[in-house]
DRENDO-1510 file (C-alpha; in Angstrom, 1 decimal, always signed):
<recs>
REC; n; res; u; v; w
REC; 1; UNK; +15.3; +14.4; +4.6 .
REC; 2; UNK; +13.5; +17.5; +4.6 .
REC; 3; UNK; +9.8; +17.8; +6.4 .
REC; 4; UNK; +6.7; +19.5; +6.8 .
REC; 5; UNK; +7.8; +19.4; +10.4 .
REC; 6; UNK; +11.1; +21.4; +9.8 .
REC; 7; UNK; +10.4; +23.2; +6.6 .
REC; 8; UNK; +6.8; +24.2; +5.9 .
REC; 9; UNK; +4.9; +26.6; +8.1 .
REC; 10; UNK; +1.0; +26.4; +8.9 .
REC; 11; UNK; +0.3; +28.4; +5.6 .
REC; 12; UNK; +1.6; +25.3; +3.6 .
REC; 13; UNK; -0.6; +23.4; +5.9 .
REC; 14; UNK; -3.8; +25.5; +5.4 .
REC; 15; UNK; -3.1; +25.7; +1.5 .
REC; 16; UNK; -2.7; +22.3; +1.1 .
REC; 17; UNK; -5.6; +21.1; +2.7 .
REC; 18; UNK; -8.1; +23.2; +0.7 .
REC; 19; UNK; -10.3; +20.8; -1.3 .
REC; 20; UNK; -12.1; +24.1; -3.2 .
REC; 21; UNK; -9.5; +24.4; -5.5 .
REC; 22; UNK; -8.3; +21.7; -7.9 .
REC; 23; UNK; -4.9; +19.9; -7.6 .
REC; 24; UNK; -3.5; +21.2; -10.7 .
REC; 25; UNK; -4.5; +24.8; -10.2 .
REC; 26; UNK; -2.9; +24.7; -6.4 .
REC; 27; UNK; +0.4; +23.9; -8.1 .
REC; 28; UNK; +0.0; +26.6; -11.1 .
REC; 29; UNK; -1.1; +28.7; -8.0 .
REC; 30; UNK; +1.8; +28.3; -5.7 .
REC; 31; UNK; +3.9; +28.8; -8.9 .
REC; 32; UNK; +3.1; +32.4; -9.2 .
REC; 33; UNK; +3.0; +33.1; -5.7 .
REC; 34; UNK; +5.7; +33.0; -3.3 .
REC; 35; UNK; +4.8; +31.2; -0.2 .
REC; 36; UNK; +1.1; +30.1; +0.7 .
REC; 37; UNK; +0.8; +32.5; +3.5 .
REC; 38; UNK; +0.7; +35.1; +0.7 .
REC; 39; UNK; -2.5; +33.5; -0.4 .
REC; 40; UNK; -4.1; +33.1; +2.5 .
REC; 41; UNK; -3.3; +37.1; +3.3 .
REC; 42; UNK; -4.9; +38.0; -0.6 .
REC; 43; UNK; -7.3; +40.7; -0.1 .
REC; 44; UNK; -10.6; +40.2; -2.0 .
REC; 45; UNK; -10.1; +42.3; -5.2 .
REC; 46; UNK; -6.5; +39.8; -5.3 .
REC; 47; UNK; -8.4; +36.7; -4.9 .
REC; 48; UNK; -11.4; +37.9; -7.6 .
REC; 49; UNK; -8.3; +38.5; -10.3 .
REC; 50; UNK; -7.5; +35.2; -10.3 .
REC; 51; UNK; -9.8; +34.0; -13.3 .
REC; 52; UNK; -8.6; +31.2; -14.7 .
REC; 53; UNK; -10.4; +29.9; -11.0 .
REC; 54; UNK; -14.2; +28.9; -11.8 .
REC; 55; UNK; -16.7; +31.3; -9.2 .
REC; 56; UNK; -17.0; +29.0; -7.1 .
REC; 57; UNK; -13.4; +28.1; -7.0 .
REC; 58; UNK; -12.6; +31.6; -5.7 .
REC; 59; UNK; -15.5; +31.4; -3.0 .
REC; 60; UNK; -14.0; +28.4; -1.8 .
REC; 61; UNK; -10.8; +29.6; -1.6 .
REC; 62; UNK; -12.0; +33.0; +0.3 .
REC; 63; UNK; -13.8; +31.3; +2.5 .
REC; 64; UNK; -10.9; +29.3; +3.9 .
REC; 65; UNK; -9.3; +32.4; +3.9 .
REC; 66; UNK; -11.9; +33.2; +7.4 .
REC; 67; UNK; -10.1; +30.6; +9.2 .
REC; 68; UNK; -8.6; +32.0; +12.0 .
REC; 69; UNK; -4.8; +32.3; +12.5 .
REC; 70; UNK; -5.5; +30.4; +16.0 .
REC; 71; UNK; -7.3; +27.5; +14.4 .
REC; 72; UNK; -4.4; +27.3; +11.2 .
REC; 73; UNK; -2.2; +27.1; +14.5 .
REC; 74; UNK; -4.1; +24.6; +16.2 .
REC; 75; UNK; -3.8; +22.2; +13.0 .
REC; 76; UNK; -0.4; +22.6; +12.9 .
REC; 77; UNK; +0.6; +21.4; +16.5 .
REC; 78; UNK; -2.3; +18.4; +16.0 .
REC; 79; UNK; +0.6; +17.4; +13.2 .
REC; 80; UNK; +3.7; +17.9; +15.3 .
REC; 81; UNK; +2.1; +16.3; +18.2 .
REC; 82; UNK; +1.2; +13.1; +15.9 .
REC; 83; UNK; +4.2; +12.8; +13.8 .
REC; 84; UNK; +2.5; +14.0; +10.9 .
REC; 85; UNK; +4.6; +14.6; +8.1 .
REC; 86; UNK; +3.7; +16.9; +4.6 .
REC; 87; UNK; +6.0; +17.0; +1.1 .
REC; 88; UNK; +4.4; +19.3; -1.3 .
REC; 89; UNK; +4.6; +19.0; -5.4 .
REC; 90; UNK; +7.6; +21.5; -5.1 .
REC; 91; UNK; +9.6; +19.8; -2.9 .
REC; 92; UNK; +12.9; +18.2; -3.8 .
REC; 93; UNK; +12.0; +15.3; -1.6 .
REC; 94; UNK; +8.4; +14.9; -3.4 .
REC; 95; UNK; +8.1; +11.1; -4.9 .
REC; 96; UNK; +9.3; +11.9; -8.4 .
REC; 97; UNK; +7.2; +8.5; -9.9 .
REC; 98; UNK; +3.8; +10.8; -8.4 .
REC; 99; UNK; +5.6; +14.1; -10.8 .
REC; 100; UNK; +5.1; +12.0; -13.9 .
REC; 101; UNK; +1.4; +11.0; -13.8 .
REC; 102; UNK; -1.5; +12.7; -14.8 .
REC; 103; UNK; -2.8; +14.9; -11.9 .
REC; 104; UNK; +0.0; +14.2; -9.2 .
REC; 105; UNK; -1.6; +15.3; -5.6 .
REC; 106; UNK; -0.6; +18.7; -4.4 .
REC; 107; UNK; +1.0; +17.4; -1.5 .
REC; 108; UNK; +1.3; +14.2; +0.7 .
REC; 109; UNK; +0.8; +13.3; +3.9 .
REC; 110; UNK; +2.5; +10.9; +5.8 .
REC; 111; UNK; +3.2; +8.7; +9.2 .
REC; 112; UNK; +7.1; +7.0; +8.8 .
REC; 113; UNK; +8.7; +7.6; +5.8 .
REC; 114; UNK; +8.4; +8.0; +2.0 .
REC; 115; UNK; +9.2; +5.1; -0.7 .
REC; 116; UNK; +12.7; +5.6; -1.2 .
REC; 117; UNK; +13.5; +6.5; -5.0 .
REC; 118; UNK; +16.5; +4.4; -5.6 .
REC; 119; UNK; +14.7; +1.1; -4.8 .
REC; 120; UNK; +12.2; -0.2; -7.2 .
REC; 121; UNK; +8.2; -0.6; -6.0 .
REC; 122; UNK; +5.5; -2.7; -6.9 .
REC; 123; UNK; +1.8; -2.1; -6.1 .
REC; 124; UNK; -0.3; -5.7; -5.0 .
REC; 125; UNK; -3.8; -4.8; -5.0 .
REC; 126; UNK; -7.0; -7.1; -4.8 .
REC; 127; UNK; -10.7; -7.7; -3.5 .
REC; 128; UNK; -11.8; -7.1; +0.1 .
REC; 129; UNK; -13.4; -10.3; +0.6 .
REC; 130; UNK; -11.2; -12.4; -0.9 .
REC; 131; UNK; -10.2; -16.1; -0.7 .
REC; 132; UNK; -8.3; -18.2; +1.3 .
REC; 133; UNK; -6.3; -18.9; -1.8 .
REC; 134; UNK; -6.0; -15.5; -2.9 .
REC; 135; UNK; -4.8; -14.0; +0.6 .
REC; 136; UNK; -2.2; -16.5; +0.6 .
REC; 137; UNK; -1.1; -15.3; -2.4 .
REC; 138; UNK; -1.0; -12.0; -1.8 .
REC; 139; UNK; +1.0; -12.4; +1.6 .
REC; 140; UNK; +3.4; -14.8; +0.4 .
REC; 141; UNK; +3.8; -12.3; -3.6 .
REC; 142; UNK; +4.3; -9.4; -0.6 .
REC; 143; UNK; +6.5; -11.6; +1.4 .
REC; 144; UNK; +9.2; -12.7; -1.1 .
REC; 145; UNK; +8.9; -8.7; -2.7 .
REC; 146; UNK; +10.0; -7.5; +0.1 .
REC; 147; UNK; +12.4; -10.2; +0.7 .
REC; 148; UNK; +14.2; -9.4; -2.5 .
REC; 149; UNK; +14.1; -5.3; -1.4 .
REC; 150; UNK; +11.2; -4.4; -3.3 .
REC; 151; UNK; +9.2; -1.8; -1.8 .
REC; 152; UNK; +5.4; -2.5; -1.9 .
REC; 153; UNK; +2.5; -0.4; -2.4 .
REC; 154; UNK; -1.2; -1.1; -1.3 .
REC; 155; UNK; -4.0; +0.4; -0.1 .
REC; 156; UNK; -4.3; -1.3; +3.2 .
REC; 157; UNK; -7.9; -2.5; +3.1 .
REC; 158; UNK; -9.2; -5.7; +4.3 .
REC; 159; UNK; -8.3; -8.3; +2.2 .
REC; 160; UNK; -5.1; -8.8; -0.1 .
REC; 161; UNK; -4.4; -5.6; +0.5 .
REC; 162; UNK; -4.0; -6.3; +4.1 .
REC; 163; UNK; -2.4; -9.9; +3.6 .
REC; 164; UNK; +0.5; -8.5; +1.3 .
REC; 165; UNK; +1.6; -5.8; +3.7 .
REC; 166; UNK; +1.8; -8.4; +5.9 .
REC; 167; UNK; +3.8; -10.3; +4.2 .
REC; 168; UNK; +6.3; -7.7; +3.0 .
REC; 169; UNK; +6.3; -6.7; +7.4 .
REC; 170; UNK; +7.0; -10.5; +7.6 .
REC; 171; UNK; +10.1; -10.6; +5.6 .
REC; 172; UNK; +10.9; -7.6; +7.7 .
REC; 173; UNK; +10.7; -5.1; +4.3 .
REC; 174; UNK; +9.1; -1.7; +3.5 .
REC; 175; UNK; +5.5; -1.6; +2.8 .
REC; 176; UNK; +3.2; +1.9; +2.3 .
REC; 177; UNK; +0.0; +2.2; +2.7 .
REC; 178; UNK; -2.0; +4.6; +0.9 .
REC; 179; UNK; -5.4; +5.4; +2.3 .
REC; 180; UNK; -8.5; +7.4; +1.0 .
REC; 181; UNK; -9.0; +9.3; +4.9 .
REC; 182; UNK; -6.6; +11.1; +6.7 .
REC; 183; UNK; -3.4; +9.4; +7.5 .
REC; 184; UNK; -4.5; +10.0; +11.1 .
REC; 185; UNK; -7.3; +7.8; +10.5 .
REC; 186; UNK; -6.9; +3.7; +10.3 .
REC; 187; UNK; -9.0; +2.2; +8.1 .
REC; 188; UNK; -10.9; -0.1; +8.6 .
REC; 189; UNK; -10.4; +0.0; +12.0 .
REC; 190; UNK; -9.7; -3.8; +12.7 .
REC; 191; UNK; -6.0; -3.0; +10.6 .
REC; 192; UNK; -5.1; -1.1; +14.0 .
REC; 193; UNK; -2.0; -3.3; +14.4 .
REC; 194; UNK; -0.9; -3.4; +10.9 .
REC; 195; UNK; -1.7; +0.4; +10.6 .
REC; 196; UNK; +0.6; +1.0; +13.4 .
REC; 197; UNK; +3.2; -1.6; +11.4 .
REC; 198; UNK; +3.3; +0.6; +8.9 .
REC; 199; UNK; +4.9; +3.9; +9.8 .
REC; 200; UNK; +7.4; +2.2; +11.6 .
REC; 201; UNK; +8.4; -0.5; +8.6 .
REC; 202; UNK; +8.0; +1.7; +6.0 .
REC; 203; UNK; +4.6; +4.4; +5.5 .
REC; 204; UNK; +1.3; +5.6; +5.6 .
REC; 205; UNK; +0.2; +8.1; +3.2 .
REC; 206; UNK; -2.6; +10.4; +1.8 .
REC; 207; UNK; -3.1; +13.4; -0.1 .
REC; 208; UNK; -6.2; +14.3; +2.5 .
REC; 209; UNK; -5.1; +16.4; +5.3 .
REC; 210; UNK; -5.7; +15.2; +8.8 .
REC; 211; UNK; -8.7; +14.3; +10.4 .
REC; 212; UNK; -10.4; +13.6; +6.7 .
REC; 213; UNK; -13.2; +10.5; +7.1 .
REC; 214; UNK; -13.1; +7.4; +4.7 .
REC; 215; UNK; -15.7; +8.3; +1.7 .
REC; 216; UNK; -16.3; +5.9; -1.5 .
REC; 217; UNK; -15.3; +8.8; -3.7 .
REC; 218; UNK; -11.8; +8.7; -2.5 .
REC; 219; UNK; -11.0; +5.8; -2.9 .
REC; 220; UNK; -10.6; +5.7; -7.0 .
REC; 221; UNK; -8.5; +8.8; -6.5 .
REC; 222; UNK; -6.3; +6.8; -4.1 .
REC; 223; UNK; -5.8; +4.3; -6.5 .
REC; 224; UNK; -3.8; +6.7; -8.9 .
REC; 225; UNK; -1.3; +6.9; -6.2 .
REC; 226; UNK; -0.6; +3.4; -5.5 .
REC; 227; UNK; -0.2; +2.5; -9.5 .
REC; 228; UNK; +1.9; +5.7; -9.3 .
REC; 229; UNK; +4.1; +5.2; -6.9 .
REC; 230; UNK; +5.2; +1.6; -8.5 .
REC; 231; UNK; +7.3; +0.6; -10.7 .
REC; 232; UNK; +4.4; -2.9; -11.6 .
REC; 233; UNK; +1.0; -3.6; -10.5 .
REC; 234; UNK; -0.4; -7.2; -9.7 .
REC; 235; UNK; -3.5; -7.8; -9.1 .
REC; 236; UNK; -4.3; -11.3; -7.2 .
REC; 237; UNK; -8.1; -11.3; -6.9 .
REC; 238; UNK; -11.0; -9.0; -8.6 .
REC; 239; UNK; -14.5; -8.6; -9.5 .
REC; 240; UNK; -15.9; -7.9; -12.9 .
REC; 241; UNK; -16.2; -4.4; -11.2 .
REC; 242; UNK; -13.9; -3.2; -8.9 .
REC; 243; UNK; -11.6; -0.5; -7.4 .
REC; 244; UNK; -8.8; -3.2; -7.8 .
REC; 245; UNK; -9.3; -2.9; -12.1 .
REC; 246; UNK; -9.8; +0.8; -11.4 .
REC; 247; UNK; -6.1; +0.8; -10.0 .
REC; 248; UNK; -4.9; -1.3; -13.1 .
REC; 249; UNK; -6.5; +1.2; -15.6 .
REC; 250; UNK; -4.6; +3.9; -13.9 .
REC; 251; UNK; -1.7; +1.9; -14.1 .
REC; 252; UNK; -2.3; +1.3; -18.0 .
REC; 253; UNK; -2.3; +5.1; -18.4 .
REC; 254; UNK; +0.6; +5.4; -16.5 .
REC; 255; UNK; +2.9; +2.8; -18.9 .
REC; 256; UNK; +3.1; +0.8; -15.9 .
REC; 257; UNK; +3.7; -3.0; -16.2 .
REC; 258; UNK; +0.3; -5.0; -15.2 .
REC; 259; UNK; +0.5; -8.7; -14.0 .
REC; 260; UNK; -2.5; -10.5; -12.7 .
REC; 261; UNK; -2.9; -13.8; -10.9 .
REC; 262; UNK; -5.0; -16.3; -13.0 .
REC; 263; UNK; -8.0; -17.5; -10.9 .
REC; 264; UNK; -10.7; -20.3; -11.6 .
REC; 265; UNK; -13.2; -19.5; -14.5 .
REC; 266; UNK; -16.2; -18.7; -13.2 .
REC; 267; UNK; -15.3; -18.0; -9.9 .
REC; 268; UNK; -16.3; -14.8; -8.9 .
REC; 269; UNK; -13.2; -13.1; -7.1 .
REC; 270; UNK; -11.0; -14.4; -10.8 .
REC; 271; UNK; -13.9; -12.5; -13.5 .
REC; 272; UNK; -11.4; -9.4; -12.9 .
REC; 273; UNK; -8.4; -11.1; -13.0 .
REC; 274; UNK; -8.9; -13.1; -16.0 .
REC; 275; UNK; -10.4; -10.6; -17.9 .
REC; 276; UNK; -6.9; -8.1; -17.4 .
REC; 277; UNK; -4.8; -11.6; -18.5 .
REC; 278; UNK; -7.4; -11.6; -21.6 .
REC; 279; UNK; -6.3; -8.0; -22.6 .
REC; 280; UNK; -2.8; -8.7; -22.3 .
REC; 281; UNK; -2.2; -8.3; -18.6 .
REC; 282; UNK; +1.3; -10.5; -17.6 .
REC; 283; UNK; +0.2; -13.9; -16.0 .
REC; 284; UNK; +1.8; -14.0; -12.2 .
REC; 285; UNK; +2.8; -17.9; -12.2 .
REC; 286; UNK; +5.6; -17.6; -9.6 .
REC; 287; UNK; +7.7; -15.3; -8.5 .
REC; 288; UNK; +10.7; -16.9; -10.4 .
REC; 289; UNK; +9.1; -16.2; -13.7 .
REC; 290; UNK; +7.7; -13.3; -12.4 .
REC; 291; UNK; +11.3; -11.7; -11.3 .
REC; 292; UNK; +12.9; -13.2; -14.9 .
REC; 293; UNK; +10.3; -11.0; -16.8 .
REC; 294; UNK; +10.6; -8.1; -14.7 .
REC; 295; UNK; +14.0; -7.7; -13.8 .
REC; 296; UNK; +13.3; -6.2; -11.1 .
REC; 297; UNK; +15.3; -7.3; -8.7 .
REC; 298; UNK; +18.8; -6.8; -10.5 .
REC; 299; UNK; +20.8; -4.4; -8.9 .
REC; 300; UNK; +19.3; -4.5; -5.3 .
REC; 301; UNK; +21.0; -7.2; -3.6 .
REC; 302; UNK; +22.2; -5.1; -1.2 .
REC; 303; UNK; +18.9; -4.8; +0.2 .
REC; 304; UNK; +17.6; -8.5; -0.1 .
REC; 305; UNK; +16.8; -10.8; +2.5 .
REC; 306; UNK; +20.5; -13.5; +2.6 .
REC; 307; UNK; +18.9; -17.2; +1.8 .
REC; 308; UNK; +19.0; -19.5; +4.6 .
REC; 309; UNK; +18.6; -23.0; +4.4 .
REC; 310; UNK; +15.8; -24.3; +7.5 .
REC; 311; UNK; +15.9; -27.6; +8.8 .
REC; 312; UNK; +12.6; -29.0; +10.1 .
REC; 313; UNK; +12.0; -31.2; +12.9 .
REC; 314; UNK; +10.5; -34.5; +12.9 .
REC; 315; UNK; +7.1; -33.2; +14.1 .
REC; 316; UNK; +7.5; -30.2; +12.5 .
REC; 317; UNK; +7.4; -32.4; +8.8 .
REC; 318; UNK; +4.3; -33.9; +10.1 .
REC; 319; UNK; +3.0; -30.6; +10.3 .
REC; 320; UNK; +3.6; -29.3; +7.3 .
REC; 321; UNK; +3.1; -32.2; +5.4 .
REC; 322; UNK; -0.6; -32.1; +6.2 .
REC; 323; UNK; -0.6; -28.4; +4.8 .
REC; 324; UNK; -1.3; -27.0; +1.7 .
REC; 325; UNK; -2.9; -24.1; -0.5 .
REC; 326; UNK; -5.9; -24.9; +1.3 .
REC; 327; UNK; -7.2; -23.5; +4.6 .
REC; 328; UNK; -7.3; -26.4; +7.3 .
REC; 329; UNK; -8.3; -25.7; +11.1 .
REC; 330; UNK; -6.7; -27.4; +14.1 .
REC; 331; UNK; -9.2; -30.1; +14.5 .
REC; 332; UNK; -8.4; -31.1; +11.3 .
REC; 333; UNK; -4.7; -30.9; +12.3 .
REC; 334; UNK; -5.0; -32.6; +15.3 .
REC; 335; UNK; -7.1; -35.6; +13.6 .
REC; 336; UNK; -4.0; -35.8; +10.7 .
REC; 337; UNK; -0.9; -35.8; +12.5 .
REC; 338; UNK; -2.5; -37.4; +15.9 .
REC; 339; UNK; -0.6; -34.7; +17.8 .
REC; 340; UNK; -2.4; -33.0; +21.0 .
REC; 341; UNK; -3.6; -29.3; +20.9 .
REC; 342; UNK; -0.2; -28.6; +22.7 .
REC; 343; UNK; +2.2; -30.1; +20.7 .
REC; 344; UNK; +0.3; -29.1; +17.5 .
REC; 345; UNK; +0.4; -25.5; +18.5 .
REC; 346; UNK; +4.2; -25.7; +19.6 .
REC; 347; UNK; +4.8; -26.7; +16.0 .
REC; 348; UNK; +2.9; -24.4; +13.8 .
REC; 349; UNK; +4.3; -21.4; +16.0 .
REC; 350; UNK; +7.8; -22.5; +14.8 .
REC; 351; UNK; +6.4; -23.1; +11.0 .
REC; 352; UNK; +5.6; -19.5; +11.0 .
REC; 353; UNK; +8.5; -18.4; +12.6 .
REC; 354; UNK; +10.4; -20.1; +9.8 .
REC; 355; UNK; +8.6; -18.5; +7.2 .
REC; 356; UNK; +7.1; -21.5; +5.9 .
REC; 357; UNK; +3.1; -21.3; +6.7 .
REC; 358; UNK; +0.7; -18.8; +7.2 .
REC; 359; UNK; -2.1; -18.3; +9.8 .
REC; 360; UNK; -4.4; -16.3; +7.5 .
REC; 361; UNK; -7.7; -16.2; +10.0 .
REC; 362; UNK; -8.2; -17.4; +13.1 .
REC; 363; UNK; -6.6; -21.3; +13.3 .
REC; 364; UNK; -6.5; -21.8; +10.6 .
REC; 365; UNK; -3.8; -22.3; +8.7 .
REC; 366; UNK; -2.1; -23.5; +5.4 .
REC; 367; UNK; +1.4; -23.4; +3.3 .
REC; 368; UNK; +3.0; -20.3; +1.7 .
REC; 369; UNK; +3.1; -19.9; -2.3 .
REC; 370; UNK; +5.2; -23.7; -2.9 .
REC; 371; UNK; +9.2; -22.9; -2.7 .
REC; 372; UNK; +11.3; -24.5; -5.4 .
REC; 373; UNK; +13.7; -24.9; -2.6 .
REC; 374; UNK; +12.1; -27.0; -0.3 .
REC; 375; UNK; +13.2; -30.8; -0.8 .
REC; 376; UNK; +13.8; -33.5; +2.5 .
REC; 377; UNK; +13.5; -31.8; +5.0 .
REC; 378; UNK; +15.3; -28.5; +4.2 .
REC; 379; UNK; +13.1; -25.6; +3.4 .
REC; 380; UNK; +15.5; -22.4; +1.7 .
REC; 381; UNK; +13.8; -19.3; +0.7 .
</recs>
């Protein structure tokens, strides 16, 4: 594939990460003109004929125009030096889902690799402070996804954000993150692990350049890019109000497919939810009838996870017999099954392995989504 790195010069580098001049008229720019070190080498009565730029437009863009050849330089090794990747709206290699939506970014920047176009994507989005529930949702909809060789799109925030790229890293699948800072910049900063995860299973990507701090007024725009870069959006758990239904709308105007997971009435983290499944949002019961409705996964078995059948130990179906949907701690554990700390923790290490619990904060712990195949004491997935 074809790179910033190899291809595109510290121009493309400088153009791209002008804010001053809107996304659509970067690309109607760099349509009339040759290469971006043409722009930035405009003299000033060049720059003022451009007038379907507003005034200010034009100041922004002459100002940038002062930066030094040594600083445009300086950016450019930062990049090399971190991996740093940029595909621009004119690229062949550009995500063509982003070409069909409605104000596509100029360019993106990445860390790993771009969603690959041949496999189908879905987004899972949700709230920040979430539930125990709804995180185990979200990791075990991103674990069998990825699983089945979908590639999933979130935003990696706290939350089910977080828990479904985990997941998806779980079942040892691609996962993207798209972020509303710098891709040079993890965010929130406890996701350091899973941030680092990500561009080696799959992605990190943003159309801010480098060094670009987290602000609340990126975030929406961020959103546009996750609905666009997937094929179907579920959201698992959302307020009345949130950037989760901000990512749905954007889906809507896409003609993406919406699916939301039904939640309690009147629980808070569900208002959003169940208000998208009153509009006519899909309902996500399971991903059996999920996959039926979608289709999504037909023609991708080349990329899917093989099924394995899992036999449990004794202690281990002690274990997981105690465990369910709900969050239980280990003194809890250790009062049910009557097993010591040791023996307890020797058994829910190998549950995990096997796929078939979560540890979703700090011991505590509780089943995956409930698998169809597990009967006895054979777990398949």
């Amino acid at each position: 594939m074809s790179t910033w790195v190899n291809c595109h010069n510290k121009y493309e580098y400088w153009f791209a990460g002008i804010s001053s001049v809107p996304r659509r008229k970067k690309i109607h720019l760099r349509t009339i003109v040759s290469c971006a070190e043409e722009i930035y080498r405009m003299e000033a009565g060049q720059t003022a004929s451009l007038l379907w730029l507003t005034e200010r437009e034009r100041a922004g863009l002459v100002k940038c125009q002062g930066v030094s050849e040594a600083q445009l330089e300086e950016q450019y090794r930062y990049c090399l030096h971190e991996g740093i990747q940029l595909v621009l709206w004119q690229d062949a290699e550009y995500p063509r889902r982003l070409r069909q939506i409605y104000n596509p970014p100029y360019g993106l920047y990445y860390r790993g690799k771009l969603p690959e176009e041949e496999r189908k994507a879905a987004a899972v989005v949700g709230a920040r402070n979430c539930s125990f529930y709804g995180k185990s949702m979200a990791e075990s909809i991103g674990f069998h996804l990825a699983g089945q060789g979908i590639s999933l799109i979130s935003g990696m925030a706290a939350g089910i954000d977080g828990a479904s790229h985990r997941g998806a890293l779980q079942a040892g699948g691609d996962t993207y993150g798209v972020l509303g800072c710098g891709v040079d910049v993890c965010y929130p900063a406890s996701h350091r692990e899973l941030y680092e995860s990500l561009t080696e299973q799959g992605g990190v990507l943003s159309e801010y350049p480098p060094h670009t701090q987290p602000l609340a007024m990126f975030f929406p725009q961020r959103n546009r890019i996750i609905s666009g870069l997937s094929d179907v959006v579920i959201v698992v758990e959302a307020k009345e109000k949130s950037g989760s239904l901000i990512t749905a709308d954007f889906a809507l105007e896409q003609g993406k497919e919406i699916y939301a997971v039904p939640g309690r009435v009147g629980d808070t983290m569900s208002q959003g939810t169940n208000r998208l499944i009153s509009q006519g949002a899909g309902i996500f019961l399971s991903i059996e009838d999920f996959q039926k409705e979608m289709n999504l996964f037909a023609g991708f078995a080349e990329f899917s996870v093989k099924k394995k059948k899992l036999l449990l130990e004794k202690s281990e179906r002690l274990v997981y017999s105690c465990l369910d949907l709900s969050a239980k701690n280990l003194d809890e554990l250790m009062a049910e099954t009557g097993l010591s700390l040791r023996e307890l923790m020797k058994n829910l290490e190998s549950l995990r392995e096997k796929g078939c619990i979560l540890e979703l904060y700090k011991n505590y712990y509780g089943r995956r989504e409930p698998d169809s195949g597990l009967t006895g004491d054979r777990l398949t997935e």
